[in-house]
SEKE-237138 format. One record per residue (C-alpha): residue number from 0; residue in one letter; chain; x, y, z. Coordinates in steps of 0.05 Angstrom, whole numbers. Layout:
BEGIN
+-----+---+---+--------+--------+--------+
:   k : r : c :      X :      Y :      Z :
+-----+---+---+--------+--------+--------+
: NUM : A : A :      X :      Y :      Z :
...
+-----+---+---+--------+--------+--------+
//
This chain:
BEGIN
+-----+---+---+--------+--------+--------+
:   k : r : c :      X :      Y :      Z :
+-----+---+---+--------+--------+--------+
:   0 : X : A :   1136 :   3066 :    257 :
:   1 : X : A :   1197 :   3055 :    316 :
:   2 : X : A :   1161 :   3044 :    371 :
:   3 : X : A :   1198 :   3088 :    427 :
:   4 : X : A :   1244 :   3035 :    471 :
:   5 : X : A :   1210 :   3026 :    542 :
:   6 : X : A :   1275 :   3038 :    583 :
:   7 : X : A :   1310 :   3085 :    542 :
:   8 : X : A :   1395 :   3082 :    543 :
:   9 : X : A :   1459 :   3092 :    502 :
:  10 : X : A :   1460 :   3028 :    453 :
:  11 : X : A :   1533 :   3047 :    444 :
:  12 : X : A :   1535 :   3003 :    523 :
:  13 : X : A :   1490 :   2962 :    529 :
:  14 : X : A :   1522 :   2924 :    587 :
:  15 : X : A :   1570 :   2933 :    644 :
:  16 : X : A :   1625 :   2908 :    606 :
:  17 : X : A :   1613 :   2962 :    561 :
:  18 : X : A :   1612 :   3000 :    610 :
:  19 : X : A :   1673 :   2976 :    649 :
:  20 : X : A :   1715 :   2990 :    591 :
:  21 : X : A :   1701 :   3072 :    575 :
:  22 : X : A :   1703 :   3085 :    649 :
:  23 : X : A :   1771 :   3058 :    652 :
:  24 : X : A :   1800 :   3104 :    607 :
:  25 : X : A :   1764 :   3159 :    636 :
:  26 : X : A :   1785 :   3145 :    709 :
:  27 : X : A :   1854 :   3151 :    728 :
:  28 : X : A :   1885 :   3091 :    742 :
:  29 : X : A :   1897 :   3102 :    817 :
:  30 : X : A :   1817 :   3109 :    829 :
:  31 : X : A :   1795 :   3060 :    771 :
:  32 : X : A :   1836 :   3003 :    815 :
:  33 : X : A :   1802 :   3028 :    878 :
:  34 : X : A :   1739 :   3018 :    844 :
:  35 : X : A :   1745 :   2945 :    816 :
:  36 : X : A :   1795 :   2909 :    863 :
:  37 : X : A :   1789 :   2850 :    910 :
:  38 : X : A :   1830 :   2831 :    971 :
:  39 : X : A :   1897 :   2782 :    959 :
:  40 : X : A :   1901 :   2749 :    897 :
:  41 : X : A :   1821 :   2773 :    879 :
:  42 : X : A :   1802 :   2702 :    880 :
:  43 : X : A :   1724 :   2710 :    909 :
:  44 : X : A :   1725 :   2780 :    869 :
:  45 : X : A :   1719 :   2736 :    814 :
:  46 : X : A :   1673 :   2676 :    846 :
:  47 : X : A :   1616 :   2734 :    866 :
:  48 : X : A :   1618 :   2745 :    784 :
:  49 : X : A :   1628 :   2668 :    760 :
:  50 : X : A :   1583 :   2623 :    801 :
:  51 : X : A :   1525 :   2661 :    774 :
:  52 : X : A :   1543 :   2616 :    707 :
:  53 : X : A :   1519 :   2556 :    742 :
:  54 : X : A :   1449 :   2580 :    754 :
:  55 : X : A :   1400 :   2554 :    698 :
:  56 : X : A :   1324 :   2578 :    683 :
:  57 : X : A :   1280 :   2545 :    643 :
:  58 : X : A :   1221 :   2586 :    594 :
:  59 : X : A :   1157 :   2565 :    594 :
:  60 : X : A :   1141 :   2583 :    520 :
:  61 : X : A :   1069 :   2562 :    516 :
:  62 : X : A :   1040 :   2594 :    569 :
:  63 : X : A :    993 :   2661 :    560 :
:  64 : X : A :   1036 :   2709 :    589 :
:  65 : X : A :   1013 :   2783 :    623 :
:  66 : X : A :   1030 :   2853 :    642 :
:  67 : X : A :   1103 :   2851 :    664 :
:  68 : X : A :   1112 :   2878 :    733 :
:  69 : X : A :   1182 :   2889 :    763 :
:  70 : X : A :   1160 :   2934 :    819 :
:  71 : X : A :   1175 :   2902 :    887 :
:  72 : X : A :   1147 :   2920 :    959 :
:  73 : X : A :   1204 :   2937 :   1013 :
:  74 : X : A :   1195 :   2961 :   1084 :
:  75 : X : A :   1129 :   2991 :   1067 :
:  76 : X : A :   1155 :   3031 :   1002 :
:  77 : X : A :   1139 :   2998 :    936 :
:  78 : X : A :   1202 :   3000 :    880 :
:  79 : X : A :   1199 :   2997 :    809 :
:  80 : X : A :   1250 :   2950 :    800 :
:  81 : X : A :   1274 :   2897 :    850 :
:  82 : X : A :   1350 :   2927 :    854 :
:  83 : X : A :   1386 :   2986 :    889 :
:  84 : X : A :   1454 :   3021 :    887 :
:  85 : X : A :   1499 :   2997 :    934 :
:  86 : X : A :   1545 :   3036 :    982 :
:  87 : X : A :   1612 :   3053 :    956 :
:  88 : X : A :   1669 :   3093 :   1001 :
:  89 : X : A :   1708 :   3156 :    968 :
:  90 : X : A :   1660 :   3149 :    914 :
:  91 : X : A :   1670 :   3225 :    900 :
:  92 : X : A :   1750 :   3208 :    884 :
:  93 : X : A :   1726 :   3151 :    824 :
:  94 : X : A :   1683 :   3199 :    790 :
:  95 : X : A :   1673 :   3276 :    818 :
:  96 : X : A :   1601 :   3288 :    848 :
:  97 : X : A :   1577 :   3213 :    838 :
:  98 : X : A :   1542 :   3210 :    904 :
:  99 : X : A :   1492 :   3266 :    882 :
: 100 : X : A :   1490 :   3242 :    809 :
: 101 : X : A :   1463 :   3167 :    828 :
: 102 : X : A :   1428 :   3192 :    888 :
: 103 : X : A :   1386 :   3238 :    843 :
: 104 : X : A :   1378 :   3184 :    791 :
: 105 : X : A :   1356 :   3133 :    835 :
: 106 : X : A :   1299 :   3172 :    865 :
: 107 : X : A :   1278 :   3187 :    793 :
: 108 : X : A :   1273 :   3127 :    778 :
: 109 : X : A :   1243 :   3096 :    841 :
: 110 : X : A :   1296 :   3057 :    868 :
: 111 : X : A :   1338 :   3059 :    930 :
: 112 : X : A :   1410 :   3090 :    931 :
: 113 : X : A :   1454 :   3085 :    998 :
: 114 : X : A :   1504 :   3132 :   1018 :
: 115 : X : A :   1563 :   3099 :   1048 :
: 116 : X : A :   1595 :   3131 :   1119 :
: 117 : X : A :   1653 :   3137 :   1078 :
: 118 : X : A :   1631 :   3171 :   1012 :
: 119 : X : A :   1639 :   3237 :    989 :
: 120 : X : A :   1571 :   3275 :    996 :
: 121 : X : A :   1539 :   3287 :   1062 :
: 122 : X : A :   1487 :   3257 :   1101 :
: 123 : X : A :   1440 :   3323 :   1089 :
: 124 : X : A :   1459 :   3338 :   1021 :
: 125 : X : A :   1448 :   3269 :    992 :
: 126 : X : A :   1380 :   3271 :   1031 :
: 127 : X : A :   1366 :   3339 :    993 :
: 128 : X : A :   1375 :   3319 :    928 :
: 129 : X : A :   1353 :   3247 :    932 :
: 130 : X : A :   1274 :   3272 :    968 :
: 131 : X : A :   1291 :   3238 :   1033 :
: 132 : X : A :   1293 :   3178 :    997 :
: 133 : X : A :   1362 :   3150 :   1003 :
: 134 : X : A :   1388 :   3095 :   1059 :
: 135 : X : A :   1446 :   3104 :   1098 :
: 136 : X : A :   1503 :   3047 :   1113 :
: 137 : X : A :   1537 :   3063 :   1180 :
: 138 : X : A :   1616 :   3044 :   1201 :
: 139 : X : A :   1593 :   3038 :   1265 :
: 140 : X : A :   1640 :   3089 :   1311 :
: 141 : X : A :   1689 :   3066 :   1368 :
: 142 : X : A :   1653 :   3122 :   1410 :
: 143 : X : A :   1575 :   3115 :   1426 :
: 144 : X : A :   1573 :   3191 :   1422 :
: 145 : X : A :   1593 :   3200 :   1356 :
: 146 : X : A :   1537 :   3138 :   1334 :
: 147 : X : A :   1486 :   3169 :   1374 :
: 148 : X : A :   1497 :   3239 :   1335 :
: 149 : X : A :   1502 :   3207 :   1264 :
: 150 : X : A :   1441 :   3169 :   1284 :
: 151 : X : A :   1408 :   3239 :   1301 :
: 152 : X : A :   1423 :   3267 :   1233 :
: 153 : X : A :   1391 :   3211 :   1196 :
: 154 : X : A :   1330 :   3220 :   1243 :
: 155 : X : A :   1329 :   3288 :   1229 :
: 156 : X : A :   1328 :   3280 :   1148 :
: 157 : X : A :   1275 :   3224 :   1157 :
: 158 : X : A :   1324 :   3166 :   1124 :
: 159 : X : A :   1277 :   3114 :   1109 :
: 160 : X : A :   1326 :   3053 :   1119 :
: 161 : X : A :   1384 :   3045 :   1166 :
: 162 : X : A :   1439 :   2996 :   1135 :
: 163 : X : A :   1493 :   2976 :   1184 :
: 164 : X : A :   1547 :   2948 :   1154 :
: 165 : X : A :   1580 :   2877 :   1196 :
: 166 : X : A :   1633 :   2854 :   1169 :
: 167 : X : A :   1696 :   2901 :   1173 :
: 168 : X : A :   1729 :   2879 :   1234 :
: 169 : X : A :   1788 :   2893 :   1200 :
: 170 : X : A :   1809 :   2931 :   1126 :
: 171 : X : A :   1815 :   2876 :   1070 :
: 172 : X : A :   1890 :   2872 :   1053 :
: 173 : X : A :   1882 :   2900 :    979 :
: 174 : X : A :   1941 :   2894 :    941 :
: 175 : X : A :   1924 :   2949 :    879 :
: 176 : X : A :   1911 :   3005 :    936 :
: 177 : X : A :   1973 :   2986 :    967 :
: 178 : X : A :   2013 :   2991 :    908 :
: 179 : X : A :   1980 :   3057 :    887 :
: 180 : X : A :   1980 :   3091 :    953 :
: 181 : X : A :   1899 :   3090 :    963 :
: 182 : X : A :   1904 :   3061 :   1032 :
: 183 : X : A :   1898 :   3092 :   1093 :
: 184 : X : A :   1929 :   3150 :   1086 :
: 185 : X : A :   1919 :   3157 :   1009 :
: 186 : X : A :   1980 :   3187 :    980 :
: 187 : X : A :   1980 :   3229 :    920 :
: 188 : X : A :   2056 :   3203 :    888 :
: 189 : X : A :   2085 :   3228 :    824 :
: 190 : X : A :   2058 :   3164 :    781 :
: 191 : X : A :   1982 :   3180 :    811 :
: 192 : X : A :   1989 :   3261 :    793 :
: 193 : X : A :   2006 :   3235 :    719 :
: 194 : X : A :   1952 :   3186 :    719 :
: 195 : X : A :   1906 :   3241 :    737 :
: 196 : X : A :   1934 :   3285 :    682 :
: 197 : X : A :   1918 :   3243 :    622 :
: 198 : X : A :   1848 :   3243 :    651 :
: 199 : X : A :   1825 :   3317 :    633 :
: 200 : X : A :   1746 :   3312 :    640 :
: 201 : X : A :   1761 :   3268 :    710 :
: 202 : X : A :   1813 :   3324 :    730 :
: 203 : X : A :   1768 :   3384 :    706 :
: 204 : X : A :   1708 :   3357 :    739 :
: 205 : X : A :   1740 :   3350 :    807 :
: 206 : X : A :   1768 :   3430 :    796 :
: 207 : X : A :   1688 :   3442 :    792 :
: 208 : X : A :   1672 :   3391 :    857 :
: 209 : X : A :   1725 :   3408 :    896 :
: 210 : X : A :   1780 :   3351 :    922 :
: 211 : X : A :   1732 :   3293 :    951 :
: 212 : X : A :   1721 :   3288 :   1025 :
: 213 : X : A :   1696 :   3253 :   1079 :
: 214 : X : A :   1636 :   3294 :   1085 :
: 215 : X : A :   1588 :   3259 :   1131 :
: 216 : X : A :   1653 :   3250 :   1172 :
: 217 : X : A :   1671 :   3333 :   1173 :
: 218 : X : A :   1636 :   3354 :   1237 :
: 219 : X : A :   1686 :   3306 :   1274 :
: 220 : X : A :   1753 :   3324 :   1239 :
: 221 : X : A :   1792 :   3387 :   1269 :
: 222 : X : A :   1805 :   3428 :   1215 :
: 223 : X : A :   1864 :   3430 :   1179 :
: 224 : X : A :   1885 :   3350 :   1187 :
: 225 : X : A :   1936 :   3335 :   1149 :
: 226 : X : A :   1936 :   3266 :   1103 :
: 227 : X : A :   1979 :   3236 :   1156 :
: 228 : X : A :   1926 :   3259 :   1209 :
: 229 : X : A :   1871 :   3240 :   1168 :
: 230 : X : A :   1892 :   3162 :   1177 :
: 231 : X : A :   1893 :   3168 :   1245 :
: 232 : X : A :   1819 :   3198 :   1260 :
: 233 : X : A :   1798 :   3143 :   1210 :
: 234 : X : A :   1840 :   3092 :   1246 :
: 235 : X : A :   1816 :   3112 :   1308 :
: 236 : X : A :   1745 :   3128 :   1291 :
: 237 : X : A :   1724 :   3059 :   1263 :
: 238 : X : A :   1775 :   3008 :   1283 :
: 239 : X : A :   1725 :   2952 :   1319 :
: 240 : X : A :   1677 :   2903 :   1312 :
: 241 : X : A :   1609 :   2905 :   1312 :
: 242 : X : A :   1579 :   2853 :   1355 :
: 243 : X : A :   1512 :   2833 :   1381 :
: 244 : X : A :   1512 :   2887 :   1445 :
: 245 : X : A :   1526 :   2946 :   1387 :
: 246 : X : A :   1467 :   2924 :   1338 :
: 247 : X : A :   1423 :   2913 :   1399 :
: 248 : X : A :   1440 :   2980 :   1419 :
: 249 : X : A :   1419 :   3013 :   1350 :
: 250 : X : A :   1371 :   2972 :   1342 :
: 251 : X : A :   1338 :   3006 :   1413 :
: 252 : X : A :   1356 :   3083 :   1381 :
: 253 : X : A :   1332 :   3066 :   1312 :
: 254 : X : A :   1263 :   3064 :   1303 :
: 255 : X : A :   1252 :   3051 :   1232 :
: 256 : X : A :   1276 :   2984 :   1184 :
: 257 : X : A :   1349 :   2962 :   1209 :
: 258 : X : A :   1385 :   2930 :   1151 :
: 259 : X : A :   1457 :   2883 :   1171 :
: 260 : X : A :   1491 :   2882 :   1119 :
: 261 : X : A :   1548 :   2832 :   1107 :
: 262 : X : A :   1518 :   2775 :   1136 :
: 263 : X : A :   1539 :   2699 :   1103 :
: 264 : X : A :   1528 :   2644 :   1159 :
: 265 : X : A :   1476 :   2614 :   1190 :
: 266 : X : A :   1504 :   2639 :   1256 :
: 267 : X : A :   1502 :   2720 :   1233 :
: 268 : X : A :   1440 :   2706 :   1209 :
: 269 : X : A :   1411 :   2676 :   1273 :
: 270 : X : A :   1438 :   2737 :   1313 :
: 271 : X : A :   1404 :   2782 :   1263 :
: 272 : X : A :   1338 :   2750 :   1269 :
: 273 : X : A :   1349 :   2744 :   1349 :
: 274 : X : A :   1366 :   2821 :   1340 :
: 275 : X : A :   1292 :   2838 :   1310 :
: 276 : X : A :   1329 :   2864 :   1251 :
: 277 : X : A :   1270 :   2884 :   1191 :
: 278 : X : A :   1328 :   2852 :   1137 :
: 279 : X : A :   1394 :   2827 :   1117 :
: 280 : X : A :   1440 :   2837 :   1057 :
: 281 : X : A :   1486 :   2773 :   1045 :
: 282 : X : A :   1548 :   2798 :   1018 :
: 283 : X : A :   1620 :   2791 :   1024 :
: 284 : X : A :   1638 :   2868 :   1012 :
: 285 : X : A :   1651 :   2858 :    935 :
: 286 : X : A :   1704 :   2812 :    951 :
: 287 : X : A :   1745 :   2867 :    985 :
: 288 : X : A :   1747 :   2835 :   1052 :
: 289 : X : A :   1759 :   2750 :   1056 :
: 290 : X : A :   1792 :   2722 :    995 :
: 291 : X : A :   1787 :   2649 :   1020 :
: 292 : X : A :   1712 :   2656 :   1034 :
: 293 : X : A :   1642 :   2629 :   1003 :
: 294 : X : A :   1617 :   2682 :    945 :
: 295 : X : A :   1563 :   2725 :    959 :
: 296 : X : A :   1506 :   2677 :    916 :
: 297 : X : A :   1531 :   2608 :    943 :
: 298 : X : A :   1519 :   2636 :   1013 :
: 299 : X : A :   1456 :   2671 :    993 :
: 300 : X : A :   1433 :   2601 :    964 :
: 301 : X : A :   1445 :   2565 :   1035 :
: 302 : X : A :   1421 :   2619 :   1073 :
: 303 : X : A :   1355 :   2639 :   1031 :
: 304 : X : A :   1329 :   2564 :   1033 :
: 305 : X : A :   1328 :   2556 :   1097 :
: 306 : X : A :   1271 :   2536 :   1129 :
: 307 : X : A :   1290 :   2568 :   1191 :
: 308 : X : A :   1288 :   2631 :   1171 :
: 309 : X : A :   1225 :   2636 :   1118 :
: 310 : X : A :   1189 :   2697 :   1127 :
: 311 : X : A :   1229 :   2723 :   1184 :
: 312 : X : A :   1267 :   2774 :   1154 :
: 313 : X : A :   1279 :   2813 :   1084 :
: 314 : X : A :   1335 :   2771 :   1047 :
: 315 : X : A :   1367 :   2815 :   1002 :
: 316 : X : A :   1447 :   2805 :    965 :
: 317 : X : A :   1492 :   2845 :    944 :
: 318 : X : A :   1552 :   2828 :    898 :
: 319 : X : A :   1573 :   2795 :    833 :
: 320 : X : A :   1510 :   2828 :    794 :
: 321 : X : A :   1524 :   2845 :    722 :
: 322 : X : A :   1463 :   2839 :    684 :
: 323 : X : A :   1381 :   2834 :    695 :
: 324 : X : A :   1392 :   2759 :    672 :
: 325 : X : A :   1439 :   2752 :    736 :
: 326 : X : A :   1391 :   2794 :    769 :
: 327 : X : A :   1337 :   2742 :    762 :
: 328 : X : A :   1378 :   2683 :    769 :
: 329 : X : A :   1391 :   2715 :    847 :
: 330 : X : A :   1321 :   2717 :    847 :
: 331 : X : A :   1312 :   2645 :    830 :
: 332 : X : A :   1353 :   2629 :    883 :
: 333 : X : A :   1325 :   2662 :    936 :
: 334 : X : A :   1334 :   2737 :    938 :
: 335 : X : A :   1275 :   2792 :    956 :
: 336 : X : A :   1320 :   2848 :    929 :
: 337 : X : A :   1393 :   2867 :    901 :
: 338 : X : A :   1445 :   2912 :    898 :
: 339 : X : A :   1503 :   2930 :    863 :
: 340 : X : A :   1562 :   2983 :    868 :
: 341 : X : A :   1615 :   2977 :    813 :
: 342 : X : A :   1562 :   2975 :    751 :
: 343 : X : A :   1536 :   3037 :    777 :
: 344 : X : A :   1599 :   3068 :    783 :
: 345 : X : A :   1632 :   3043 :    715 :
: 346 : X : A :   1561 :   3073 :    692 :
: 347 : X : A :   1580 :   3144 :    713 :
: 348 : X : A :   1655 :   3141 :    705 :
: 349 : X : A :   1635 :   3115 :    620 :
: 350 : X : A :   1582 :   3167 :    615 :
: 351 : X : A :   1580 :   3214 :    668 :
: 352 : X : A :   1514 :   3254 :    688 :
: 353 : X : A :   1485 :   3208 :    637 :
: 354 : X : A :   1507 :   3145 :    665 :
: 355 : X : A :   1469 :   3143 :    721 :
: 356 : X : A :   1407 :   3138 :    681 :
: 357 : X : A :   1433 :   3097 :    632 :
: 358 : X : A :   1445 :   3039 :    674 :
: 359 : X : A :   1387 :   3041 :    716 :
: 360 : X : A :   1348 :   3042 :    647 :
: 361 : X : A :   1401 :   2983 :    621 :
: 362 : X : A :   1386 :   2933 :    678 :
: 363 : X : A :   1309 :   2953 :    679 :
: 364 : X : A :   1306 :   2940 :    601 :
: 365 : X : A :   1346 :   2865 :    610 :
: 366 : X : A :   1310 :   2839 :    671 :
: 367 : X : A :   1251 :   2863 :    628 :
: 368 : X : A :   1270 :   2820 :    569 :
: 369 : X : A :   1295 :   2760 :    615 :
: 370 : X : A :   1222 :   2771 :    646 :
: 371 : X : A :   1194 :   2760 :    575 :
: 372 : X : A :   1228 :   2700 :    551 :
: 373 : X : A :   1213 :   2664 :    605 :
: 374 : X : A :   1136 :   2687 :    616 :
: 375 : X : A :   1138 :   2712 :    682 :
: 376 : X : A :   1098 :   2773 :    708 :
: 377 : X : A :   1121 :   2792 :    773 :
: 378 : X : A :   1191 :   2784 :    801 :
: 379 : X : A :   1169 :   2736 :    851 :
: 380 : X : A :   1150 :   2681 :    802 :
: 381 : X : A :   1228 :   2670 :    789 :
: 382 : X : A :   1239 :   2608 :    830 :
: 383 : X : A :   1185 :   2566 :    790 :
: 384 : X : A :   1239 :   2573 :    727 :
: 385 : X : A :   1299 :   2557 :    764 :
: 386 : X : A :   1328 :   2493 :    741 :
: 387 : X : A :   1355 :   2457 :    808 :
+-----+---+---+--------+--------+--------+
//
């Protein structure tokens, strides 16, 4: 008798490569570069990915082993499984309706999903469909106003986590989006509208969806704004840096856990723990934003081991992820929880509804395995297997 698999998925991709591959010939080209580019010449796009090859973990073969646990405890909500999907902008434009598809996925499945200021579904409708359950990453505003009413949304849909995101002072120079018109304002040229047209499910499903949107975003916009237009609200709405004065001041408004996300020095993270921040996410934006900077692990690894800041807030990571082996080997070195974007989004792009699913049940059923092999029970027993 089979015994029925524990995280069911699609053996036809059974990793993100897999993945990565189907969704590219089912995106059009213009959106699937939007989705997987870096900044300049993509340099610590690829570092987030190939430092994880350094890390080493050891088994431990002859020891009794027990109930595998992957569930991990965050701000007073317990997970089943120590990773989350990341925020992704225009995620609506990659794959038509993704921000309800993952959001609905990842409350099935117990996980967290964060909806980007930027994406495609709405602050209300993603908290419909995802229970109240999803976080929110903020571009903070230029004007106070428009953070204090955002703010007043999320309080009004009871978001459980507030992510505010640190480390845009200024828009990555991203050489793909330039060349295919995806910057700010996107253009829609006769080499993107043939792209689109060899993509018939991609081009059919955004018929259904309707043309993707800054929806969060749509109670500020005057109607009608042209593409031209559109730049300049953006421009204008989000052009800044946040600094210790802003954080303080959302820190005051917000009253539940304040996530910074984007943090990678020891000086960021002494602000954020000066700050009384609940948690930080070390990241570097994918590699979108600093192409001459540290990867997302290597700074995790310095930052995480720290002495100085044991126990005094949530470290989390975000970027370079691609398997539940990597997923562990973060662990190892120092991580309380993970995220990833792209997978998620090559997940839905490949397989559509289905993906979502599929690679929440992927990355469950390998950091299972990896879990196995080297006899550990809960997720928090990593480090003793890391090989330093």
């Amino acid at each position: 008798m089979i015994k029925k698999p524990l995280f069911p998925y699609n053996p036809k991709y059974p990793s993100v490569a897999d993945l990565k591959r189907r969704a590219k010939w089912r995106i059009p080209k213009f959106a699937f570069d939007y989705l997987q580019g870096g900044c300049n010449e993509e340099l610590n796009l690829e570092r987030n990915e190939s430092d994880f090859d350094n890390i080493y973990l050891k088994p431990h073969y002859l020891k009794t082993g027990g109930e595998i646990d992957m569930s991990v405890e965050l701000f007073g909500r317990t997970y089943s499984a120590p990773f989350g999907i990341s925020p992704i902008g225009l995620q609506g434009l990659m794959w038509p309706n993704a921000p309800e598809i993952l959001a609905k996925a990842a409350a099935k499945h117990d996980i967290p999903y964060t909806l980007s200021t930027v994406s495609t579904s709405s602050i209300e409708r993603i908290a419909e469909v995802s229970d109240g359950k999803a976080w929110f990453q903020l571009y903070h505003p230029t004007e106070d106003r428009l953070r204090d009413d955002i703010l007043n949304r999320l309080k009004s849909v009871s978001c459980p986590v507030l992510v505010v995101l640190i480390d845009v002072p200024s828009f990555g120079l991203r050489y793909r989006e330039i060349k295919s018109g995806l910057s700010m304002p996107p253009k829609m040229n006769i080499e993107n509208i043939f792209q689109a047209m060899i993509c018939p499910e991609w081009g059919i499903k955004t018929l259904q969806h309707g043309i993707p949107s800054f929806a969060t975003l749509k109670p500020y916009m005057e109607k009608g704004l042209d593409l031209s237009q559109l730049g300049q609200f953006m421009n204008k709405t989000f052009t800044g840096k946040v600094n210790m004065e802003k954080v303080k001041a959302i820190r005051d408004l917000w009253p539940g856990p304040l996530v910074l996300k984007g943090v990678a020095s020891e000086e960021d993270m002494e602000g954020a723990i000066s700050l009384g921040v609940d948690g930080v996410i070390i990241s570097n934006h994918g590699g979108r934003q600093i192409d001459a900077g540290e990867s997302s692990l290597i700074s995790l690894i310095k930052l995480a081991n720290n002495p100085k800041y044991t126990g005094k807030v949530k470290i989390m990571m975000d970027g370079g992820i691609r398997s539940g082996v990597d997923l562990g080997r973060a662990h190892a070195v120092g991580s309380e929880f993970n995220f990833m974007g792209r997978p998620f989004m090559y997940g839905v792009g490949a397989l559509g509804d289905e993906g979502a699913d599929h690679t929440i049940n992927m990355f469950k059923a390998q950091l299972y395995q990896v879990m196995q092999q080297l006899t550990l029970e809960k997720v928090s027993d990593f480090p003793t297997r890391l090989i330093r």
